[in-house]
C-alpha positions in Angstrom: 76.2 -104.5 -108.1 72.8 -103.6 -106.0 70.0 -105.6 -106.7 68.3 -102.4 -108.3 70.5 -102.3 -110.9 70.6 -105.9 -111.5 66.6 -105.8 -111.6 66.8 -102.7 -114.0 69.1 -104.8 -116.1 67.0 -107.9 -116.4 64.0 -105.8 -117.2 66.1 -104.4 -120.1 66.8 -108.0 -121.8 63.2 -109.3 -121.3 62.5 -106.1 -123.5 64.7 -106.2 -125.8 63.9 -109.8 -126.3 60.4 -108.9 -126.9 61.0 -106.7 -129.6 63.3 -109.0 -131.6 60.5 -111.3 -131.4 57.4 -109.1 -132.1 56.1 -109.3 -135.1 56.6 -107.0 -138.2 53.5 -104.8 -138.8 52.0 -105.4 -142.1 52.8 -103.3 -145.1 50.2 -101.3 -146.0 48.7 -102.2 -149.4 49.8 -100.9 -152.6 47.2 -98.9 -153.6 48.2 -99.7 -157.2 48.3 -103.6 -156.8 44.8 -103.2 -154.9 43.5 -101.6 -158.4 44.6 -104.2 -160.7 42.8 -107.2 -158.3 39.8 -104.9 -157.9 39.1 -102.5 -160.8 36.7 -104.7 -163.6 37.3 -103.6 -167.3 34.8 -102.0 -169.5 34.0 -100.6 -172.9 36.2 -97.4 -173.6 39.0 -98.2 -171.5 42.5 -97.8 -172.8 45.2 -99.9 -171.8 48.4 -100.7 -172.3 49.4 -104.6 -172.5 53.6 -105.1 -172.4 55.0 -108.5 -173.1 59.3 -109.3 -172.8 59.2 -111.6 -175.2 56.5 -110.2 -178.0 57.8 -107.1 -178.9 54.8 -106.5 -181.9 52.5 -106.7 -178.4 54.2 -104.4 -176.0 53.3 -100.9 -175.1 50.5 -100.5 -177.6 47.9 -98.5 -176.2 44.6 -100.6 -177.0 40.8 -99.6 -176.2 38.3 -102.3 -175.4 35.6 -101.4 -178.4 31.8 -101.2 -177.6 31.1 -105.3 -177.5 33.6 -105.4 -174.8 36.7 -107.1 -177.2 40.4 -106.0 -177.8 42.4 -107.3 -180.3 45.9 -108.1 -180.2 48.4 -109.5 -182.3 49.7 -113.1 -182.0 46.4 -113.7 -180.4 43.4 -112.0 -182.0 39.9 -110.9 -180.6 39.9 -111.3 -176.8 37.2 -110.3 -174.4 38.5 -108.2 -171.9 35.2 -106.4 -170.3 34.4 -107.9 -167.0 37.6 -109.0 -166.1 39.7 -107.5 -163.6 43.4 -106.8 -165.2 45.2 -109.6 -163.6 42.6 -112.0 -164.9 43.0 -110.4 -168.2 46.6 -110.9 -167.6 46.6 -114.1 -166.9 44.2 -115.2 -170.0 46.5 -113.5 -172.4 49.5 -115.5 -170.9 47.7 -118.7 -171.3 47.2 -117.5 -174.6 50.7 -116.6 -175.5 52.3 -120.2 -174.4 51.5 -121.4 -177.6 54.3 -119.7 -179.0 56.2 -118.7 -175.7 57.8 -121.1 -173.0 56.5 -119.1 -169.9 54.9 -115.2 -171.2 55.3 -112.5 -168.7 51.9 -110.0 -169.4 51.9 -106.9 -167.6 48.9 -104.3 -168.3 48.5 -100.9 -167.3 45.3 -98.7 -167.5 45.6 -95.5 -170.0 42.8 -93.9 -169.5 39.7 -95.1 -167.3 36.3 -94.3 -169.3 34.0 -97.7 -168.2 32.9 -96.8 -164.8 31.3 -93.4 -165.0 29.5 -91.5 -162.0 27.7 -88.4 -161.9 28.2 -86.1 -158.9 26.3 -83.2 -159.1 25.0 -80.3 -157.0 27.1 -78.7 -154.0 30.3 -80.3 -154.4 33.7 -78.2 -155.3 34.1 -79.9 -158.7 30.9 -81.5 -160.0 30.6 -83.4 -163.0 31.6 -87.6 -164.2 34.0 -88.6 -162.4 35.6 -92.2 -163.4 35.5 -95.3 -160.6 38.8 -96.8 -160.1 38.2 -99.7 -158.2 36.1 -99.8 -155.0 34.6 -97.2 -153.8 32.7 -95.7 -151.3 30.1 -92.7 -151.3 32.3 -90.5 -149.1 35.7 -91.6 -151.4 34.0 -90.5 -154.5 32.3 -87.3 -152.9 36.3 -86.9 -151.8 37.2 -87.0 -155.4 34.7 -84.9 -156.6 36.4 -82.1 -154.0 34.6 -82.4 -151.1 31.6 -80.6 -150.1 30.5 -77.0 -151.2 30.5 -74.5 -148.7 25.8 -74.4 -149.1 25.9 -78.3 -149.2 22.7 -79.6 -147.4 22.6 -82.2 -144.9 21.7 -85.2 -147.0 23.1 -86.7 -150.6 20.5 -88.3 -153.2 21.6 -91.6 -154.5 20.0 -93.0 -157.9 21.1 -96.8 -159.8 19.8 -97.9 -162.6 18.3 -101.5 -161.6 20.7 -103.7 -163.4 23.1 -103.1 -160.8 20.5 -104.1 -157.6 19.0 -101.7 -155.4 20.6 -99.9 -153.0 21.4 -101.4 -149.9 19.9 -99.4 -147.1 16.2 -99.0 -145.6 15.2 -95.5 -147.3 15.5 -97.2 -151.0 12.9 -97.3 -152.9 12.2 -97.4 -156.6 11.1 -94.7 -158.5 8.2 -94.6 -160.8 9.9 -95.4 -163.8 10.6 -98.7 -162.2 14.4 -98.0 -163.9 16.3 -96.9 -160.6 16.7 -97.2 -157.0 17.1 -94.1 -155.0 17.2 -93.5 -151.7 18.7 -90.7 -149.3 21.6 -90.6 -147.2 22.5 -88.0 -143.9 26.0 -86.7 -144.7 26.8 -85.8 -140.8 26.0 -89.6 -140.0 28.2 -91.0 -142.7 31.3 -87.9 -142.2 31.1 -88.2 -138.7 30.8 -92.2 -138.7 27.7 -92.4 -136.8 26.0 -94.5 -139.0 29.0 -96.0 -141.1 26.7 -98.6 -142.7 25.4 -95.7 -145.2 28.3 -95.2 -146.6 27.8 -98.0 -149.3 29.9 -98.5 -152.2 29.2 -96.6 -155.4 28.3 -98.6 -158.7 29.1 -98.0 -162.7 26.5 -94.9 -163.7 25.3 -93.9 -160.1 23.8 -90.2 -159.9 25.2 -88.7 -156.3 23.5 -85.3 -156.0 24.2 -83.0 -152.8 21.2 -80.4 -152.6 22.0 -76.8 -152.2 21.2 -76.1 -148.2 18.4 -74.3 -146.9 19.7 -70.8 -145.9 18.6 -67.5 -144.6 20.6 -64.1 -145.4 21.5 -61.2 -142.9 22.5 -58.1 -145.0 23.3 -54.3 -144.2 24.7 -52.6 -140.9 25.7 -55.7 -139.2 28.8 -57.3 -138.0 29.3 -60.4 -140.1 26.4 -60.2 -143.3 26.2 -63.2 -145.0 24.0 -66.5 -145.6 23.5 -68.8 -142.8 22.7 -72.3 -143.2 19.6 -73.8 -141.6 20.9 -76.9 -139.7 18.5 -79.7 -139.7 15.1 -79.0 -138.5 15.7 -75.9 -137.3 14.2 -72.8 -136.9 15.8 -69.8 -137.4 14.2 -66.2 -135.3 15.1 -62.7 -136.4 17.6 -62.6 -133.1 19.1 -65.7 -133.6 20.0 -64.7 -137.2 21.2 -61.2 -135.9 23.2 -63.0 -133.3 24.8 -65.4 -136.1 25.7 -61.9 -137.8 27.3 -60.7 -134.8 24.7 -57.5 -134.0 24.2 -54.4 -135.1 26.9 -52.1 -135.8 26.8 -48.4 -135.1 25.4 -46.8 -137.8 22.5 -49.5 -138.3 18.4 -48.2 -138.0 16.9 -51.0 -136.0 13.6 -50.0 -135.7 13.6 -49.8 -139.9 14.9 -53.4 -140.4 12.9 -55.8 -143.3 12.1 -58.7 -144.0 12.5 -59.5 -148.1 10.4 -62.7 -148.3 10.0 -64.8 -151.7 6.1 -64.3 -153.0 5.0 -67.4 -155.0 3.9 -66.2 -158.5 5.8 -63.0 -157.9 9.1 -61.6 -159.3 9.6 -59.5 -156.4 9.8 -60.0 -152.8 7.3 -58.9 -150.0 9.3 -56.5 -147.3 7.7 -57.1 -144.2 8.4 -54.4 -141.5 10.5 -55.4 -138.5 11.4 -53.8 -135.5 14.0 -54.7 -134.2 14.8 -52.1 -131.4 11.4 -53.2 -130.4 12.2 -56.8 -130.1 16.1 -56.1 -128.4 14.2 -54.1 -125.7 11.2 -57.3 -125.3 8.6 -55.1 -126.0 7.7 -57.1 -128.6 7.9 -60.7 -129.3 10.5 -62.6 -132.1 10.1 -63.2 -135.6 10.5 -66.3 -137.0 12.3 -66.5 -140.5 11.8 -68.5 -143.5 14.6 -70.3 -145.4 15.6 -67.9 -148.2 14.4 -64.9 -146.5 16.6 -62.2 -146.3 17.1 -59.8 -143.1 18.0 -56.4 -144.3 19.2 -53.8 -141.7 19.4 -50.7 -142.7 21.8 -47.8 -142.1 20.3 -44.3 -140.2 20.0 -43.0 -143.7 16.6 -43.8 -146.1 17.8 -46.8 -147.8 14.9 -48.1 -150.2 17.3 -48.0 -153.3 20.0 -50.1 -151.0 17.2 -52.4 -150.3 16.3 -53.4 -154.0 20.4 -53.3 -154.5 20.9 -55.6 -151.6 17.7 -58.0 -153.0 19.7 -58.1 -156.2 22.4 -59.3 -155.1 21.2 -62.2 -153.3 19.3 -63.6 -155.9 22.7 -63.4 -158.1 24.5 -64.8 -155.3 27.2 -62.3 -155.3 29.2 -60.7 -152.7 27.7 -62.9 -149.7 29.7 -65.1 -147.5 28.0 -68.8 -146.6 28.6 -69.1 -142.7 28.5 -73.3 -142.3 27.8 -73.5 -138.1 
């Protein structure tokens, strides 16, 4: 036998040998055990407390009342909020032995209604969504569907005091002296650049995701739609027209409009644009407004269009959000 093979041989059994004695990679955690060592009971919760041996106990749905209490027969009035549910199990064990040798308690959670937190604004599904366990500001955004197609930049954070302030440097309190609230970037906490901001939610927090700033490219274009302002930008009528990929053929450049929001007004001011004018560098760029609207109309006189188009953005109908 060469010595090749014998070296290819030997290099086999070190191998091998090296994999019977690596170590086993950990199991990943059962999300469901992780819940009943983490998840602290509350008034309104339901659950469901099963004992082998007590059969008047088992499988009884049972809410813990306002003052934090269940009651349970064999045993009585028990105070269950504030305890996760394998301390609860283990308290109703120690209870038990009185009148059995060794108890086995399991409890399961019916319905979750303790740990409520409000996530509003640009989010898919918005509305109180229940904690279940620990959670952190981008897990419960997650469960509340992600992010909107017009979600801005940042997400608003208020807590009520009784649960500490917020742990990051923008905190402060508000004037009511009742909550902490403080702002976070959502591109630093989704693209883990500044992981530290994404802090754990508490019981009652308010998680709102402001609509983005956004301007609107309507008529004979290529893509119309709303475009959303990155932060600190500034948006020029070419760059917009650019985002809308250009004119198409039938547009009338030189007749474009600017609809602009008036303060104290119901309608909008339509300032003149030229945009044939500005292609050709005749004459300098314009720069937009977030919520103006960038209307090119087609060859033919289009003033009704105009007020039609207007309409329709303020209704936010038949407009697609382009998120860059």
């Amino acid at each position: 036998m060469s010595l090749t093979r014998l070296g290819s041989l030997a290099l086999a059994a070190v191998l091998s040998c090296y994999a019977l004695q690596a170590p086993t990679p950990p199991a990943k955690p059962d999300p469901a055990d992780q819940l009943r060592s983490t998840y602290v009971l509350g008034p309104e919760d339901q659950i469901a407390v099963r004992v082998l041996e007590a059969d008047e106990i088992s499988d009884k749905p049972v809410r813990v009342d306002m003052s934090g209490n269940i009651r349970l027969p064999m045993i009585g009035r028990l105070r269950a909020s504030g305890l996760t549910i394998e301390q609860l199990e283990a308290e109703i064990a120690a209870r038990l032995k009185v009148y059995i040798l060794d108890p086995e308690v399991s409890i399961s959670i019916v319905e979750f209604r303790s740990q409520p937190v409000s996530v509003i604004g640009s989010v898919r599904n918005p509305g109180v969504h229940q904690l279940q366990g620990r959670k952190t500001l981008v897990e419960v955004l997650s469960d509340a569907g992600g992010l909107a197609p017009e979600a801005g930049h940042s997400v608003k954070i208020a807590r009520r005091l009784e649960w500490g302030r917020i742990p990051l440097p923008s905190a402060a309190d508000d004037p009511s002296g009742q909550f902490s609230v403080a702002e976070v970037s959502l591109r630093g906490i989704l693209d883990a650049k500044n992981p530290d901001e994404n802090i754990l939610v508490r019981p009652h927090d308010v998680i709102s995701v402001p609509r983005a700033e956004m301007v609107y490219v309507i008529g004979q274009v290529q893509h119309a739609g709303g475009f959303i302002l990155n932060e600190r930008e500034n948006l020029s009528v070419l760059k917009a027209l650019s985002l809308a990929g250009g004119l198409d053929h039938a547009a009338s450049p030189k007749n474009a409009r600017i609809l602009r929001a008036s303060s104290g007004a119901s309608s909008r001011l339509e300032i003149p644009v030229d945009l044939k004018s500005i292609l050709a560098g005749q004459t300098g760029d314009v720069p937009l407004q977030p919520e103006d609207i960038l209307f090119v109309p087609s060859s033919l006189p289009k003033k009704a269009v105009i007020r039609a188009a207007e309409a329709a953005v303020q209704i936010g109908t038949g407009l697609v959000i382009w998120r860059r």
